[in-house]
C-alpha positions in Angstrom: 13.0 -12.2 -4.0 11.1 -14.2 -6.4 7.6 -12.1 -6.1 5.7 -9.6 -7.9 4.5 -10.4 -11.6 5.9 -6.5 -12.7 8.0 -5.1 -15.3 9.8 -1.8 -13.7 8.5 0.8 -16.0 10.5 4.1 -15.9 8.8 7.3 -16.8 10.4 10.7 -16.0 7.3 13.4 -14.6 8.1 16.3 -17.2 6.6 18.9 -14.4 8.5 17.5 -11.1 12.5 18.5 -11.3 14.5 15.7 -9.9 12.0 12.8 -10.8 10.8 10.3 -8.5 10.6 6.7 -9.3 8.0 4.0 -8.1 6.6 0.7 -9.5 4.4 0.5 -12.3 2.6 -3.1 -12.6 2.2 -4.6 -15.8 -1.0 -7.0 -14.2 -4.0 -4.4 -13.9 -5.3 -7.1 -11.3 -2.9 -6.9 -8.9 -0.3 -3.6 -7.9 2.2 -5.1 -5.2 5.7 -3.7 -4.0 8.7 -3.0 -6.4 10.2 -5.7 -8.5 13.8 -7.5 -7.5 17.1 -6.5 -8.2 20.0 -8.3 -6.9 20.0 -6.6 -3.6 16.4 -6.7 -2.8 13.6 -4.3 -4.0 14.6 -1.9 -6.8 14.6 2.3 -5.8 14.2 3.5 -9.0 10.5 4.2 -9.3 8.8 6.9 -11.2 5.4 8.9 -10.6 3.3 10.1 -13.9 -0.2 11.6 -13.1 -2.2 9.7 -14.9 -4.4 10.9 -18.1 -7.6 12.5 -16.7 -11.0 12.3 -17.7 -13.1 13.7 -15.3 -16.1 16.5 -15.3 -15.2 19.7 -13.5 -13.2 22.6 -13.1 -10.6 22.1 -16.0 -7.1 21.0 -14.6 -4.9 24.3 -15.2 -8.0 26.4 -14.2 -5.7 27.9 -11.7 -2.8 28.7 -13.3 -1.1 32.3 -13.1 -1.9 32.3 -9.1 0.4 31.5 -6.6 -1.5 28.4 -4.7 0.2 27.6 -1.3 1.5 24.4 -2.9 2.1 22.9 0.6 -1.4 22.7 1.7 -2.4 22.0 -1.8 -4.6 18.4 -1.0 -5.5 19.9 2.2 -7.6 23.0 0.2 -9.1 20.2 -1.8 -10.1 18.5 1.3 -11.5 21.2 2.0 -9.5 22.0 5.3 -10.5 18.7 6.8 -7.4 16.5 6.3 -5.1 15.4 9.0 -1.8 15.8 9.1 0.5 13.4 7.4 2.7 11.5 10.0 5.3 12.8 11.4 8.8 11.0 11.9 9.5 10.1 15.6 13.2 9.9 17.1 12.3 6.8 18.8 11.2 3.2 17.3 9.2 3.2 20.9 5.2 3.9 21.3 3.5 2.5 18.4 0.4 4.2 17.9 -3.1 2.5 17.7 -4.8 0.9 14.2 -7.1 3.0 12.9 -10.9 1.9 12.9 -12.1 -1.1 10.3 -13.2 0.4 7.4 -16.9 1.6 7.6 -16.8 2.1 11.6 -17.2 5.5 11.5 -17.7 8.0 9.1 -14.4 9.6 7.4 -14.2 13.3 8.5 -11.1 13.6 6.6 -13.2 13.5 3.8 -15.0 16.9 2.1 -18.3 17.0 3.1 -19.7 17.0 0.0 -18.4 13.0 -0.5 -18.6 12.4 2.6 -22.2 13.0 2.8 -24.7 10.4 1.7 -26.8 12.4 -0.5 -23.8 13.8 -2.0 -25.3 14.6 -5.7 -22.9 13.6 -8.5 -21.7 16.7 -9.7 -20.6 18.0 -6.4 -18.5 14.3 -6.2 -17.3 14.9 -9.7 -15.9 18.8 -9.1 -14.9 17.5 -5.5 -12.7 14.5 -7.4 -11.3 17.2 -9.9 -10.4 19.4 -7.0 -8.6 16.7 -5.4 -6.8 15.8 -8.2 -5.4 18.8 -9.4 -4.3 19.6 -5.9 -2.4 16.2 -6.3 -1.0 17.2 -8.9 0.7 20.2 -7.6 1.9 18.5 -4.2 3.6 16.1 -6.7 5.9 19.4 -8.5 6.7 20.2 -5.1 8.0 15.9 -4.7 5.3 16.0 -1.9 4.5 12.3 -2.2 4.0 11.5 1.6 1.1 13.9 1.2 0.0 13.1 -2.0 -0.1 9.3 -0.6 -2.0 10.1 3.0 -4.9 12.1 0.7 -5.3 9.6 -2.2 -5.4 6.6 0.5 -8.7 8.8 1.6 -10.0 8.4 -1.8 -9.6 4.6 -2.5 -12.3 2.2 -3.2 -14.3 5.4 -2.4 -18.2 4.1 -3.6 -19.4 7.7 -4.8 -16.7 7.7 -7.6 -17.1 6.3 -11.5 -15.2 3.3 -12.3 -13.3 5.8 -14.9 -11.8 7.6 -11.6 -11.4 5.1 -9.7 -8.8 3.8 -12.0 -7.1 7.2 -12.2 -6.8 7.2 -8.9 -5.7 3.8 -8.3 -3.3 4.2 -11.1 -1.7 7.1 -9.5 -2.1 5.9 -5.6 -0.1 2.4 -6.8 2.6 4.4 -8.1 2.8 7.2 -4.9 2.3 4.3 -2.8 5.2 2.6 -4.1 7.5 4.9 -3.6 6.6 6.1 -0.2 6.2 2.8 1.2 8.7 0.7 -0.2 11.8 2.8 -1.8 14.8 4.2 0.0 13.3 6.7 0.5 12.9 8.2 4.2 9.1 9.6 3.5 7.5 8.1 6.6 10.2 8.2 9.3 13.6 9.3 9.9 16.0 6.8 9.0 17.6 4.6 11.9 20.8 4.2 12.1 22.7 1.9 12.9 24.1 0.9 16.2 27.1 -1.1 17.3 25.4 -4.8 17.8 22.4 -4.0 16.4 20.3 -6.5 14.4 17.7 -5.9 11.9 15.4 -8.7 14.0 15.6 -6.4 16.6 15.3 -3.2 14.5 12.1 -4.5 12.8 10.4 -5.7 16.4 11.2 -2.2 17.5 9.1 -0.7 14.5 6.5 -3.5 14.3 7.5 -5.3 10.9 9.1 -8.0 10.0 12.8 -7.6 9.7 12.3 -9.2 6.2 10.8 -6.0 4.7 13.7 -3.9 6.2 15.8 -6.2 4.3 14.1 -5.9 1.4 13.9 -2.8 1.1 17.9 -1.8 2.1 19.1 -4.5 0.1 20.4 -6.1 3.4 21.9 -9.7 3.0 23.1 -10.4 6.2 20.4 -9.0 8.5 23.1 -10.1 11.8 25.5 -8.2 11.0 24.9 -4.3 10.3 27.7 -1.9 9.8 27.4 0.6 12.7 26.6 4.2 11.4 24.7 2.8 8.4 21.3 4.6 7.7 18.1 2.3 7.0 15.1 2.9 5.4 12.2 2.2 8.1 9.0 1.8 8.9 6.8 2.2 11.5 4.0 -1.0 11.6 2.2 -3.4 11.7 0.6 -3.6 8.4 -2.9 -4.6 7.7 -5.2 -6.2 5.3 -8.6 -6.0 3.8 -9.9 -8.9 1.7 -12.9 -8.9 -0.8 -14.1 -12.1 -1.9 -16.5 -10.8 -4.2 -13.4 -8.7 -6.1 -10.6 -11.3 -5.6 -8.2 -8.9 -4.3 -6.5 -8.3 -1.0 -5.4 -4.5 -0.4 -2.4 -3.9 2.7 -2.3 -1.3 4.8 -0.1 0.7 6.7 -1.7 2.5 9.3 -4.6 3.5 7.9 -2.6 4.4 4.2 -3.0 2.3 1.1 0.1 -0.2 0.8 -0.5 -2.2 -2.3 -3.1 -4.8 -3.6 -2.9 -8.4 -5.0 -5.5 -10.4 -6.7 -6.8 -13.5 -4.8 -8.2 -16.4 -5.5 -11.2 -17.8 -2.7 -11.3 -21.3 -1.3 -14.8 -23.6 -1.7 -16.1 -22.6 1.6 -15.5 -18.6 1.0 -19.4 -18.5 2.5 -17.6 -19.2 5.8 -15.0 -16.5 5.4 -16.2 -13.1 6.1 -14.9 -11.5 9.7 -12.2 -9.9 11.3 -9.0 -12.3 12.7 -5.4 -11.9 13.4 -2.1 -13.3 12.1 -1.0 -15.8 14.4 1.3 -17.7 12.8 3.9 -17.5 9.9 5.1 -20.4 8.3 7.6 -21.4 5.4 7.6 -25.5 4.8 9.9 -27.6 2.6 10.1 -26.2 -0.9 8.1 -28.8 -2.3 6.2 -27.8 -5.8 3.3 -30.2 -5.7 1.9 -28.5 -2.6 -1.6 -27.4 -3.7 -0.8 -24.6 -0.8 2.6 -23.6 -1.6 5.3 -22.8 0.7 4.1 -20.0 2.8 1.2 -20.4 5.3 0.0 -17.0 7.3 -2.0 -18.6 9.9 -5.2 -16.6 11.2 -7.3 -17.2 13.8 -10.4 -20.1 13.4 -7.6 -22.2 11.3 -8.0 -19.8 8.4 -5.3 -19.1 6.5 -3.6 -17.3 3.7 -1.8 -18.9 1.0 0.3 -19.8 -1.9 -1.0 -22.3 -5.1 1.1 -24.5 -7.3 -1.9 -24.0 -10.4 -2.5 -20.1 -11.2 -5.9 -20.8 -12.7 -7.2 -20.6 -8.6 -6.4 -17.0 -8.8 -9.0 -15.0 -9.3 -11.4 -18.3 -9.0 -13.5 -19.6 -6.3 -13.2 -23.2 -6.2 -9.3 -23.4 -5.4 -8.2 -25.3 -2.0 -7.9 -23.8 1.3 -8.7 -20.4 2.0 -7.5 -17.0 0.8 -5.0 -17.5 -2.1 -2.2 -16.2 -3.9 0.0 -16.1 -6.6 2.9 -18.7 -5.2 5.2 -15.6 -5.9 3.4 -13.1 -4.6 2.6 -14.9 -1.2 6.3 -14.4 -0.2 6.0 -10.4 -0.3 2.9 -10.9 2.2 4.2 -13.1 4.4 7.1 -10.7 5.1 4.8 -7.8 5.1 2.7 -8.7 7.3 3.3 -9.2 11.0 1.7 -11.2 13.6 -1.2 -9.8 15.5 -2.2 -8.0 11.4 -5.6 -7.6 11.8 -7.1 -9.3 8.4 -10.5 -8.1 7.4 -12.5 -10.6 5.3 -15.3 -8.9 3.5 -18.4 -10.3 0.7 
């Protein structure tokens, strides 16, 4: 696919034997799904903790114990964090969304972030917890974990611009590889039956059967070799939109899936709400569209887009609605599914 303005960056993590591999974007501004190869996505991603400047316990404070490495992020939760999911045998009931962000209060976070009056010290050592306990889920190649607990910490308001970037460099990475990779992370692979299709196969999971193909470098998405394993996921993805920082972050079930930058239409005052995917639409590859080629439809005639002049990225004076880069639209549209809840947010 012609999408995602990356570079594939591979780095080996000297503490993790048998490295894993994920996307590292070469755009600050925007983190989206791995680059192209010939067969779809690439699946050779790495994960490197990122360079950590936080107040705290000191990372290595701990070494010479024996930490139960498999509840690692869980101590650092402080005992509050959920289970990650667990892979199903059947593609059948979907569970529910969770709540729009800001709802309800997080209980999966530690109480002392989760708490208003949370002092900043008590953040900073919570933040240095977390993050050490990342790092020693990651050894143990625990990424699906690693991803569920640093998708509790994102965009998080109690945390210093400084960590927010160490944990967004890091979350892209984890993200990357758990979500879009070979790798069977999330669910037990599927495989393949005699006269199965991967239309079907994606309707089953709730996801458009372009991400499966995507992601198993599948040409042909009619005709599937019986036995073959796939990569799958278990949807639909959503998305949170904010105007004010021009970027549009996806999520799967409640987990951090990526984030694009965006540029806003002239009438982004009308914007902000909660609507649906209705449509999806690809129109004649024509270059002068000031809309580009693909068209998610929402609800109230709303819609997300591509542009044929990059200088409406990241702008607010661009046509239509919601825009992106006329590359990057195409990884949305098949990401997203309709009924994807969009949240528009100032």
């Amino acid at each position: 696919m012609n999408s995602i303005k990356t570079v594939l960056v591979v780095v080996v993590l000297a503490v993790v034997a048998g490295a894993v591999y994920v996307l590292i974007n070469n755009n600050s501004a925007t983190t989206t799904p791995p680059s192209e190869l010939a067969d779809g996505w690439s699946d050779s991603p790495s994960v490197e903790m990122p360079d950590l400047e936080v107040s705290g316990p000191p990372f290595g404070a701990s070494a010479g114990a024996s930490p139960d490495v498999s509840t690692a992020a869980e101590q650092a939760l402080g005992g509050g964090m959920a289970p990650p999911f667990s892979p199903t045998d059947s593609p059948d009931g979907l569970t529910g969304r969770p709540p729009l962000p800001g709802s309800a209060p997080d209980a999966s976070l530690p109480s002392d972030v989760a708490s208003a009056g949370a002092g900043s010290g008590e953040v900073r050592e919570a933040f240095a917890r977390f993050m050490e306990a990342a790092r020693k889920d990651l050894e143990q190649d625990r990424l699906a974990e690693v991803h569920q607990t640093l998708s509790l910490w994102y965009d998080n308001p109690q945390l210093t611009p400084e960590e927010n970037r160490q944990l967004t460099e890091l979350l892209d990475q984890v993200a990357g590889a758990v979500v879009y990779s070979r790798q069977h992370l999330l669910e037990r692979p599927y495989t393949v039956q005699a006269g199965d299709n991967l239309q079907r196969i994606g309707r089953a999971y709730g996801v458009p059967w372009q991400l499966l193909a995507k992601i198993n470098g599948i040409s042909d998405p009619e005709n599937l070799e019986p036995g073959r394993e796939l990569k799958v996921i278990r949807g639909p993805f959503d998305a949170v939109v904010d105007l004010e920082k021009h970027e549009m972050t996806l999520k799967l079930r409640g987990l951090y899936a990526g984030r694009f930058q965006i540029g806003v239409g002239r009438s982004q005052e009308e914007l902000e709400g909660t609507y649906f995917v209705e449509d999806k639409i690809v129109q004649s590859d024509d270059s002068n569209s000031p809309l580009g080629r693909y068209w998610i439809k929402l609800n109230d005639r709303i819609g997300i887009h591509g542009t044929n002049d990059p200088r409406n990225i990241g702008a607010d004076d661009g046509p239509g609605a919601i825009s992106l880069d006329d590359r990057d639209i195409e990884d949305v549209h098949d990401i997203l599914s309709i009924g994807s809840r969009v949240q528009i947010l100032r």
